[in-house]
N, CA and C atoms as a LAMMPS dump frame, in Angstrom:
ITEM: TIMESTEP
0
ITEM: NUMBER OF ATOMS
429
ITEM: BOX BOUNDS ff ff ff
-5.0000000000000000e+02 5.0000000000000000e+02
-5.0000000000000000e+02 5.0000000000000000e+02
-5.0000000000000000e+02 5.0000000000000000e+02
ITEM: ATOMS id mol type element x y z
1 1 1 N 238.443 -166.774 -473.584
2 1 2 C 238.356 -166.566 -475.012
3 1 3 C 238.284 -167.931 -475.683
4 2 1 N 237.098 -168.489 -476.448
5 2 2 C 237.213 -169.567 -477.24
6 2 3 C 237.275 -169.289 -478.873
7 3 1 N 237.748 -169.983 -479.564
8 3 2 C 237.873 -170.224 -481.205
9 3 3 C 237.273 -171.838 -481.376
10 4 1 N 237.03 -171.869 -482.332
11 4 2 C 236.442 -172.846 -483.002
12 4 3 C 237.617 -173.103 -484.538
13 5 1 N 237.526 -174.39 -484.168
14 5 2 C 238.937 -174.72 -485.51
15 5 3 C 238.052 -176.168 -486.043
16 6 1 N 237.227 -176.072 -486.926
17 6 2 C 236.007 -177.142 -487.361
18 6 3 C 235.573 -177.904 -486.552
19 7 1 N 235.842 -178.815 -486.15
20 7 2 C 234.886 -179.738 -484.959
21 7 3 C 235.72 -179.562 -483.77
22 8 1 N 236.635 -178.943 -483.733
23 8 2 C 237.82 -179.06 -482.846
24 8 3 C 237.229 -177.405 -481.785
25 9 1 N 236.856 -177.906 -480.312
26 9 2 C 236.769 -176.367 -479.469
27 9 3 C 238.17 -176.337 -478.874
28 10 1 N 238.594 -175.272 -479.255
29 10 2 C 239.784 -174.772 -478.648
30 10 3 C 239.525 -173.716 -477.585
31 11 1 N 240.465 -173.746 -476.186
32 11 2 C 240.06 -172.802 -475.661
33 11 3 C 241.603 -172.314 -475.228
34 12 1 N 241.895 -170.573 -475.145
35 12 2 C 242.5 -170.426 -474.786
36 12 3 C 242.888 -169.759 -473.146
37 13 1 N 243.512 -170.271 -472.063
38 13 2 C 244.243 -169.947 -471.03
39 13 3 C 245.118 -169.032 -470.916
40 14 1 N 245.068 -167.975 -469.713
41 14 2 C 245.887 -167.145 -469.665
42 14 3 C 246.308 -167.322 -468.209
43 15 1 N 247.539 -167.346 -468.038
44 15 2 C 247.748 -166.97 -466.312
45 15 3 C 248.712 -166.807 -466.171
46 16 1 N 249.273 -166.819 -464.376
47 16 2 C 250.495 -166.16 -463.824
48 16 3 C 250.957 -167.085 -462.599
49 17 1 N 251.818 -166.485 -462.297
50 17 2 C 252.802 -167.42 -460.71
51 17 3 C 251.895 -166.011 -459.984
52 18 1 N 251.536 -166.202 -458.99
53 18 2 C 251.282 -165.066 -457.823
54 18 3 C 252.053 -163.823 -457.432
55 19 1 N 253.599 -163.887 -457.963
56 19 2 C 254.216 -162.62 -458.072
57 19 3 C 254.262 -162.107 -459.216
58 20 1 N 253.716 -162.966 -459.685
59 20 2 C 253.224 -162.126 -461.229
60 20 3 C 254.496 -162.077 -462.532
61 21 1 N 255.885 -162.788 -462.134
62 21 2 C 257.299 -162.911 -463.184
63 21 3 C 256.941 -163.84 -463.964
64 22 1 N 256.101 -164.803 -463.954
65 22 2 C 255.837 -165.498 -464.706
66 22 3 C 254.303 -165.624 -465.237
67 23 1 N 254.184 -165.075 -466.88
68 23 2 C 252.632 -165.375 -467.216
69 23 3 C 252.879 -166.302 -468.227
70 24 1 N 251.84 -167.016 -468.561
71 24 2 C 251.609 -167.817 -469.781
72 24 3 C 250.157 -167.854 -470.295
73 25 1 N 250.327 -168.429 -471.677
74 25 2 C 249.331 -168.544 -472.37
75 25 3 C 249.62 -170.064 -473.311
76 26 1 N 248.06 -170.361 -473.005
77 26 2 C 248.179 -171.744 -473.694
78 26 3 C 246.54 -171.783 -474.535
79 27 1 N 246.575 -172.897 -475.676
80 27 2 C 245.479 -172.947 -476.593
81 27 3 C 245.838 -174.229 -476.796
82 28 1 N 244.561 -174.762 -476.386
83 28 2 C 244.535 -176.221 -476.732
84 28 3 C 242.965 -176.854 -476.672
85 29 1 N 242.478 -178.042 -476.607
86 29 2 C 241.475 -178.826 -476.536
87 29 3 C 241.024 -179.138 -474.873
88 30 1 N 240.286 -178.993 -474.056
89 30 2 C 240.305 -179.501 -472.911
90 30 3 C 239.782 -180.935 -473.09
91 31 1 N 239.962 -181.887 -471.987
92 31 2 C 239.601 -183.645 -471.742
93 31 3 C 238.859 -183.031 -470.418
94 32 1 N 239.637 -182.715 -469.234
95 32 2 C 238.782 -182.712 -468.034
96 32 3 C 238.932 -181.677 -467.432
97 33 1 N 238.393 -181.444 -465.829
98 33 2 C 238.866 -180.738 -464.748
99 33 3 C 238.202 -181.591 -463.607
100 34 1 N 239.81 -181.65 -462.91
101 34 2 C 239.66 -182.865 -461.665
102 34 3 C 239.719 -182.117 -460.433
103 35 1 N 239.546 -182.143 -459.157
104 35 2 C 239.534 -181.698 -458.273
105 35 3 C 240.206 -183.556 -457.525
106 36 1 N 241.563 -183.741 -457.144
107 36 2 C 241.972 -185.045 -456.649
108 36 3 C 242.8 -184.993 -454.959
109 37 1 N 241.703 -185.624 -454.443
110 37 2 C 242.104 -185.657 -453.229
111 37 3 C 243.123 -186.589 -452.702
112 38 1 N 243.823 -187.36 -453.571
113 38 2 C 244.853 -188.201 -453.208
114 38 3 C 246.213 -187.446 -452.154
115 39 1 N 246.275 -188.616 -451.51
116 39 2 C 247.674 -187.912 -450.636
117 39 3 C 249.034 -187.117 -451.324
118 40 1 N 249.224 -187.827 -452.347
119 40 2 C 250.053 -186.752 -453.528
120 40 3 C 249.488 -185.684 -453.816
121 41 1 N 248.928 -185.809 -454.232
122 41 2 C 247.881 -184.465 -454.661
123 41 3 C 248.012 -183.273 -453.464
124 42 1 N 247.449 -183.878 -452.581
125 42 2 C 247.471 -182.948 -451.237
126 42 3 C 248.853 -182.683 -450.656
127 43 1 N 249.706 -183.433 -450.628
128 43 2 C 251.006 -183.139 -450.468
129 43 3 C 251.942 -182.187 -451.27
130 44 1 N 251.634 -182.054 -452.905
131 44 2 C 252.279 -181.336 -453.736
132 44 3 C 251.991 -180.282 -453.39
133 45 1 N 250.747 -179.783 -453.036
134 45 2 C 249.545 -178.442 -453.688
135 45 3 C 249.804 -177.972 -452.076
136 46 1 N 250.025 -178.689 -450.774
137 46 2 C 249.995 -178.164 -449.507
138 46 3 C 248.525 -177.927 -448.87
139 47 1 N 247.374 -178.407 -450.13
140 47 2 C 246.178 -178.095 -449.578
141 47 3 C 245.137 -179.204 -449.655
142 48 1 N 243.661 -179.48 -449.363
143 48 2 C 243.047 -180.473 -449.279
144 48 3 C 242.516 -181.311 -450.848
145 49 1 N 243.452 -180.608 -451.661
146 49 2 C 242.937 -181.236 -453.167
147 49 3 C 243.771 -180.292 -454.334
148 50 1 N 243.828 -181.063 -455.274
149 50 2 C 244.32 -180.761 -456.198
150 50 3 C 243.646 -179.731 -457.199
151 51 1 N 243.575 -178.819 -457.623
152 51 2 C 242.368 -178.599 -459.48
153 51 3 C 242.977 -178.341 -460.423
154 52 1 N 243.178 -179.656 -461.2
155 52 2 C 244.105 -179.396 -462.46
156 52 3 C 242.802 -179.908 -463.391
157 53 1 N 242.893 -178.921 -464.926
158 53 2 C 242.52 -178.777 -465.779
159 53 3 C 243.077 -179.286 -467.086
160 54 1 N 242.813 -180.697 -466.975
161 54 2 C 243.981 -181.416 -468.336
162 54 3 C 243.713 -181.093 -470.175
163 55 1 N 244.595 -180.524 -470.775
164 55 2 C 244.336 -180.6 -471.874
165 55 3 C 244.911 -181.98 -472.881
166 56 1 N 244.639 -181.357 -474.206
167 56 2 C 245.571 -181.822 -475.23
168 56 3 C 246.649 -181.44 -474.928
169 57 1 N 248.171 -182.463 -475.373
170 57 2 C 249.37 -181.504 -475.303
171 57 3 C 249.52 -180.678 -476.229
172 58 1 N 250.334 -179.438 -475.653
173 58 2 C 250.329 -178.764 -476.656
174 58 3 C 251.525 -177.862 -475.989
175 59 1 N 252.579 -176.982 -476.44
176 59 2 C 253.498 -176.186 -475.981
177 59 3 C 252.567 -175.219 -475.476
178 60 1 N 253.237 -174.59 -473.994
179 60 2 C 252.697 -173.534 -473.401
180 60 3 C 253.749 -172.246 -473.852
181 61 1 N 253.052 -171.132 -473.812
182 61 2 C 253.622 -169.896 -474.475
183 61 3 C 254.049 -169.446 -473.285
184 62 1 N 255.702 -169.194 -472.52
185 62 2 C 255.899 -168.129 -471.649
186 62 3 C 255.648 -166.901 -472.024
187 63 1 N 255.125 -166.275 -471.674
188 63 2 C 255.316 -164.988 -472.024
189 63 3 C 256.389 -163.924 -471.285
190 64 1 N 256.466 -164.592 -469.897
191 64 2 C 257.269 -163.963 -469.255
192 64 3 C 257.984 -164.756 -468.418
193 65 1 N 259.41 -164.59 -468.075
194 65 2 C 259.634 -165.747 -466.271
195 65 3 C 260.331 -166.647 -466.602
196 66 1 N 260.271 -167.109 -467.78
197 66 2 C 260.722 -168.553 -468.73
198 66 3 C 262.006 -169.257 -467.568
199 67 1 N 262.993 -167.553 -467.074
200 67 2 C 263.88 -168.262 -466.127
201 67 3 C 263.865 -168.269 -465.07
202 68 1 N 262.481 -168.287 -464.36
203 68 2 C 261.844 -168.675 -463.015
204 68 3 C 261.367 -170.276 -463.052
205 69 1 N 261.378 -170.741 -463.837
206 69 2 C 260.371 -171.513 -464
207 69 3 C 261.172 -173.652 -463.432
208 70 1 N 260.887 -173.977 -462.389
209 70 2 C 261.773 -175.053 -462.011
210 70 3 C 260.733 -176.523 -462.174
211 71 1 N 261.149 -177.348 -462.533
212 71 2 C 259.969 -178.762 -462.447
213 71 3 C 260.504 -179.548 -461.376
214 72 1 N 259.678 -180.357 -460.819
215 72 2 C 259.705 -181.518 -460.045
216 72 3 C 259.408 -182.696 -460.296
217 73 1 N 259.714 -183.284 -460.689
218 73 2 C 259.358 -185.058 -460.941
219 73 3 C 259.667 -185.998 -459.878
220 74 1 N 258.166 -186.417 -459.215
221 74 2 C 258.758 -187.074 -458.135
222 74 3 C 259.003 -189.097 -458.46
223 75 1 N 259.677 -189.261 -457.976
224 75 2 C 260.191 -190.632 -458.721
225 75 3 C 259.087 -191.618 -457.575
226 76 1 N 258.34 -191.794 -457.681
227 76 2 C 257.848 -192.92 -457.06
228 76 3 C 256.748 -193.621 -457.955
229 77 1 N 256.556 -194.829 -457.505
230 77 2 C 255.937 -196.097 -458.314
231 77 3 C 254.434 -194.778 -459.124
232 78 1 N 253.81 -193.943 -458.664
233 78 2 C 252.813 -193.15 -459.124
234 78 3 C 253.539 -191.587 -459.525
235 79 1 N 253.546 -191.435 -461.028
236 79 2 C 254.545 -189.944 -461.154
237 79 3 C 253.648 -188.958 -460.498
238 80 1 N 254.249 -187.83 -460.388
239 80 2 C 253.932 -186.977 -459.652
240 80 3 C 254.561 -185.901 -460.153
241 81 1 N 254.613 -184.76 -460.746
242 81 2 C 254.771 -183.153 -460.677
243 81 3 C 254.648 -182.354 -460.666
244 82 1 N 255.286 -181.029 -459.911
245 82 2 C 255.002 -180.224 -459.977
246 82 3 C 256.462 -179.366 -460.825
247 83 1 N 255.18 -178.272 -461.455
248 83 2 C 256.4 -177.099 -461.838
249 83 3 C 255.839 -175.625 -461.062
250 84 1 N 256.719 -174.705 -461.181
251 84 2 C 256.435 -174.002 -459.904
252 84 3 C 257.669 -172.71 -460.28
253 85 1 N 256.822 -171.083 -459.813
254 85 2 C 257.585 -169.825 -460.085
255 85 3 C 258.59 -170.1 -459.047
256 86 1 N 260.251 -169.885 -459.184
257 86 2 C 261.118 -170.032 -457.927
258 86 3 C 261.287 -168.758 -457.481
259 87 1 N 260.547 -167.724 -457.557
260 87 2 C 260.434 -166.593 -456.771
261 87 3 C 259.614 -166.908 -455.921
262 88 1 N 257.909 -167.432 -456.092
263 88 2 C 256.931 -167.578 -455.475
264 88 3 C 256.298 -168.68 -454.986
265 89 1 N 257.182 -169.672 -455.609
266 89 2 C 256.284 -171.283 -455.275
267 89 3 C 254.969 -171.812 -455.886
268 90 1 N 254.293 -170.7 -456.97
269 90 2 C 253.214 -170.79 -457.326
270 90 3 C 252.856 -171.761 -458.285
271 91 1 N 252.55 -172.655 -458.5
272 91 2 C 252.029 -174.048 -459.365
273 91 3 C 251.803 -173.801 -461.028
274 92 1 N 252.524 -174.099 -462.232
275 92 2 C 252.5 -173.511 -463.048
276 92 3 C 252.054 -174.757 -463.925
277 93 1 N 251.48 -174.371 -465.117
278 93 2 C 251.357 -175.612 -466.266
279 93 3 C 252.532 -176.372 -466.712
280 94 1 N 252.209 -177.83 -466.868
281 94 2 C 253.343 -178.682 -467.481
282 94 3 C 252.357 -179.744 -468.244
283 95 1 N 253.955 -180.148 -469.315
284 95 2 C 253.076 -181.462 -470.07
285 95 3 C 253.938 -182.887 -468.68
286 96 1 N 252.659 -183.66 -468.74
287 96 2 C 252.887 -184.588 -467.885
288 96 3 C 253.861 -185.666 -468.522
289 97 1 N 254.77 -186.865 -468.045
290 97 2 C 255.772 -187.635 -468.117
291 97 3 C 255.574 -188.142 -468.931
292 98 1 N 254.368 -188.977 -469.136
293 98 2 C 254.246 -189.552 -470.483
294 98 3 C 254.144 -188.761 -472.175
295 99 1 N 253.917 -187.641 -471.778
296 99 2 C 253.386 -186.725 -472.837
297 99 3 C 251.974 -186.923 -472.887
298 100 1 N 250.84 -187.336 -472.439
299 100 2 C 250.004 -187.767 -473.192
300 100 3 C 248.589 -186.779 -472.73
301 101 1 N 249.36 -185.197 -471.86
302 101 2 C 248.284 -184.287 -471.406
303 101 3 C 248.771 -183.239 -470.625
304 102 1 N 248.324 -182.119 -471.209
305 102 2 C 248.963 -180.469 -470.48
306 102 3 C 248.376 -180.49 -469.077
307 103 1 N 248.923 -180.462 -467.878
308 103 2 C 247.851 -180.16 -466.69
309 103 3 C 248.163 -179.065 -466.523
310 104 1 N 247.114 -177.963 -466.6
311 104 2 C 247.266 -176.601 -466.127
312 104 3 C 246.252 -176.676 -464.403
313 105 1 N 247.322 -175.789 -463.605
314 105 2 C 246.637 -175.602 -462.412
315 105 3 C 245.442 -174.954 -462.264
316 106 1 N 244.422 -174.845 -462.019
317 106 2 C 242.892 -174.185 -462.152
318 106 3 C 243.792 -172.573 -461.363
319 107 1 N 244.234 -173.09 -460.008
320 107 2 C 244.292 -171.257 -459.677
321 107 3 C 245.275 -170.55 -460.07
322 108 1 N 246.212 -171.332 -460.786
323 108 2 C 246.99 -170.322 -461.785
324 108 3 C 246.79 -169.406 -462.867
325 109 1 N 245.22 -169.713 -463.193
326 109 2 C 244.664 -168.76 -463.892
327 109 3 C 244.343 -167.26 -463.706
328 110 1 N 244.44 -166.686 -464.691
329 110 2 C 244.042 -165.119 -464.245
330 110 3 C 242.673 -164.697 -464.543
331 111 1 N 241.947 -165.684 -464.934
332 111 2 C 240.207 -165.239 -465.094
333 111 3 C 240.019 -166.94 -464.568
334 112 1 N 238.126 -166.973 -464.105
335 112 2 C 237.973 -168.209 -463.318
336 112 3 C 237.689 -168.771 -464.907
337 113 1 N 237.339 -170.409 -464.951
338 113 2 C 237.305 -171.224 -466.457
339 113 3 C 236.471 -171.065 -466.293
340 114 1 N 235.21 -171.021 -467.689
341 114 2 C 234.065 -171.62 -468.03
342 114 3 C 234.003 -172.785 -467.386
343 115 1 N 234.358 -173.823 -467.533
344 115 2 C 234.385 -174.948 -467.324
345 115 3 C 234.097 -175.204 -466.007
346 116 1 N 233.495 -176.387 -465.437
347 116 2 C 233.442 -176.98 -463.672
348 116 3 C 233.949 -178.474 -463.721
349 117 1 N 234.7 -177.948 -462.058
350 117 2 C 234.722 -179.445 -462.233
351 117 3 C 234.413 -180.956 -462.742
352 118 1 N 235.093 -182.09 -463.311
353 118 2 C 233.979 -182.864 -463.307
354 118 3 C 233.827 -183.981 -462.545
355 119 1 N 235.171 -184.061 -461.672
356 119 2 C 234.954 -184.739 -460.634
357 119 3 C 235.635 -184.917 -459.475
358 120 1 N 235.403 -185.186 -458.709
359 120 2 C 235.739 -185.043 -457.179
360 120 3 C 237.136 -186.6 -457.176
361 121 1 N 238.339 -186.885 -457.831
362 121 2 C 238.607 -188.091 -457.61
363 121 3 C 239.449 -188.27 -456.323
364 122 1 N 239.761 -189.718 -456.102
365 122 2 C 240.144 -190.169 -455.178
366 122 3 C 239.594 -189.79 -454.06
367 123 1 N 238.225 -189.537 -453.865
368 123 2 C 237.682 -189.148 -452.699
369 123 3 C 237.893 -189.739 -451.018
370 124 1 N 238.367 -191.035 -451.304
371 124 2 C 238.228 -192.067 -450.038
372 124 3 C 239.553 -191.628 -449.727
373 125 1 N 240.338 -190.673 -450.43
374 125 2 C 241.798 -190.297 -449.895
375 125 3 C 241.692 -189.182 -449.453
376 126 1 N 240.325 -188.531 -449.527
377 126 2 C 240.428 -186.823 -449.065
378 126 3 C 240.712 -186.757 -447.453
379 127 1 N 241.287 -185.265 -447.405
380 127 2 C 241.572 -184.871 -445.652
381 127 3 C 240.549 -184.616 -444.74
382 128 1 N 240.562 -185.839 -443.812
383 128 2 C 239.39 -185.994 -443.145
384 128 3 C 238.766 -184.222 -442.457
385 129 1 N 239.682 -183.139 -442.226
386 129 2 C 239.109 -182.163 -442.186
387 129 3 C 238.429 -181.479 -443.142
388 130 1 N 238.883 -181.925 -444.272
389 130 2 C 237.917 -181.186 -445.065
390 130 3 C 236.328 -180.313 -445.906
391 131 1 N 235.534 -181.798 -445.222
392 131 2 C 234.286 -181.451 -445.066
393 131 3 C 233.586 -180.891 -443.912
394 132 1 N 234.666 -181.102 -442.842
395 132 2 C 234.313 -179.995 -441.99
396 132 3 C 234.47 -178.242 -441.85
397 133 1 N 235.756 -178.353 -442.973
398 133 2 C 236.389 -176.843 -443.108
399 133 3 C 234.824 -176.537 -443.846
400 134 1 N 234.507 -176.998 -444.802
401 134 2 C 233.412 -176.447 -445.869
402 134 3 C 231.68 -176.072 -444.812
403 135 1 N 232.263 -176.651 -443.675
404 135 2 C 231.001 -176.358 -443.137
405 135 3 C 231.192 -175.293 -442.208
406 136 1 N 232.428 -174.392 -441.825
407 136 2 C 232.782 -174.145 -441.304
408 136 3 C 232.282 -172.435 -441.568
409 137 1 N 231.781 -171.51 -440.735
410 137 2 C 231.273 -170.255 -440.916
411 137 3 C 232.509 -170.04 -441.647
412 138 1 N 231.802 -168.892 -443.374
413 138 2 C 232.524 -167.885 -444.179
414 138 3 C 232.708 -166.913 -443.177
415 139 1 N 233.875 -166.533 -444.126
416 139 2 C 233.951 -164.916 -443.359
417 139 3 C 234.569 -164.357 -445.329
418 140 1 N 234.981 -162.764 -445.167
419 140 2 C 234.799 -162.373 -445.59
420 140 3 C 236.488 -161.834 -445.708
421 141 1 N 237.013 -162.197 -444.798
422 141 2 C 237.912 -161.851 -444.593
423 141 3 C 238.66 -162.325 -443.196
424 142 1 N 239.853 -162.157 -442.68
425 142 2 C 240.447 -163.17 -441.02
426 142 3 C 239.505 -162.419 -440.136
427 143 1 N 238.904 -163.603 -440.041
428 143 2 C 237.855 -163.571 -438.823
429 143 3 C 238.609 -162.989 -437.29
């Protein structure tokens, strides 16, 4: 769902934790969508890349879960967090340390974004399996 607020595109986000106790809704401005293969990245998420969708800050609306809802701030020289359903582990929106941008998780969404990626970063850090997984016969389901 988009609105238009004069020169300003607003778009609004809807999503959930995977057990579904926690939904939210957020309306804000988007800046990017990163797909980041850094070793943090891959370490937080458990998978070969990150896809966070950075906005403007802006308060996210719980709608539901508010007391599921746990953050992580990892203290090293590069911040790092995650927030996350503590029923499900599922990756939820936060405003980042500095304040200066909402990262919502791309698959925490409950519809896919308009939007595509716009870039592949930290590539020289991606998991050397990875471009092999992508070449790797689909299935449709466990093979």
């Amino acid at each position: 769902m988009k609105s238009t607020d004069n020169a300003t595109q607003l778009t609004t986000f809807k999503g959930s934790c995977l057990c579904g106790q926690v939904q939210y809704s957020v309306t804000t401005e988007i800046e990017d969508f990163y797909l980041c293969h850094c070793q943090q990245c891959r370490k937080i998420t458990g998978s070969a890349f990150a896809s966070n969708i950075l906005t403007k800050p802006v308060d996210v609306l719980w709608v539901s879960g508010i007391e599921k809802i746990k953050r992580f701030d990892y203290p090293g020289k590069r911040t790092f967090t995650k927030v996350f359903c503590t029923e499900c582990g599922s990756g939820l929106p936060y405003l980042n340390e500095k304040g200066s941008a909402l990262v919502i998780p791309a698959g925490s969404l409950n519809n896919e974004p308009v939007l595509k990626p716009k870039n592949n970063i930290f590539w020289t850090d991606r998991a050397q399996w990875y471009e092999v997984g992508i070449e790797a016969p689909q299935c449709s389901k466990f093979a």
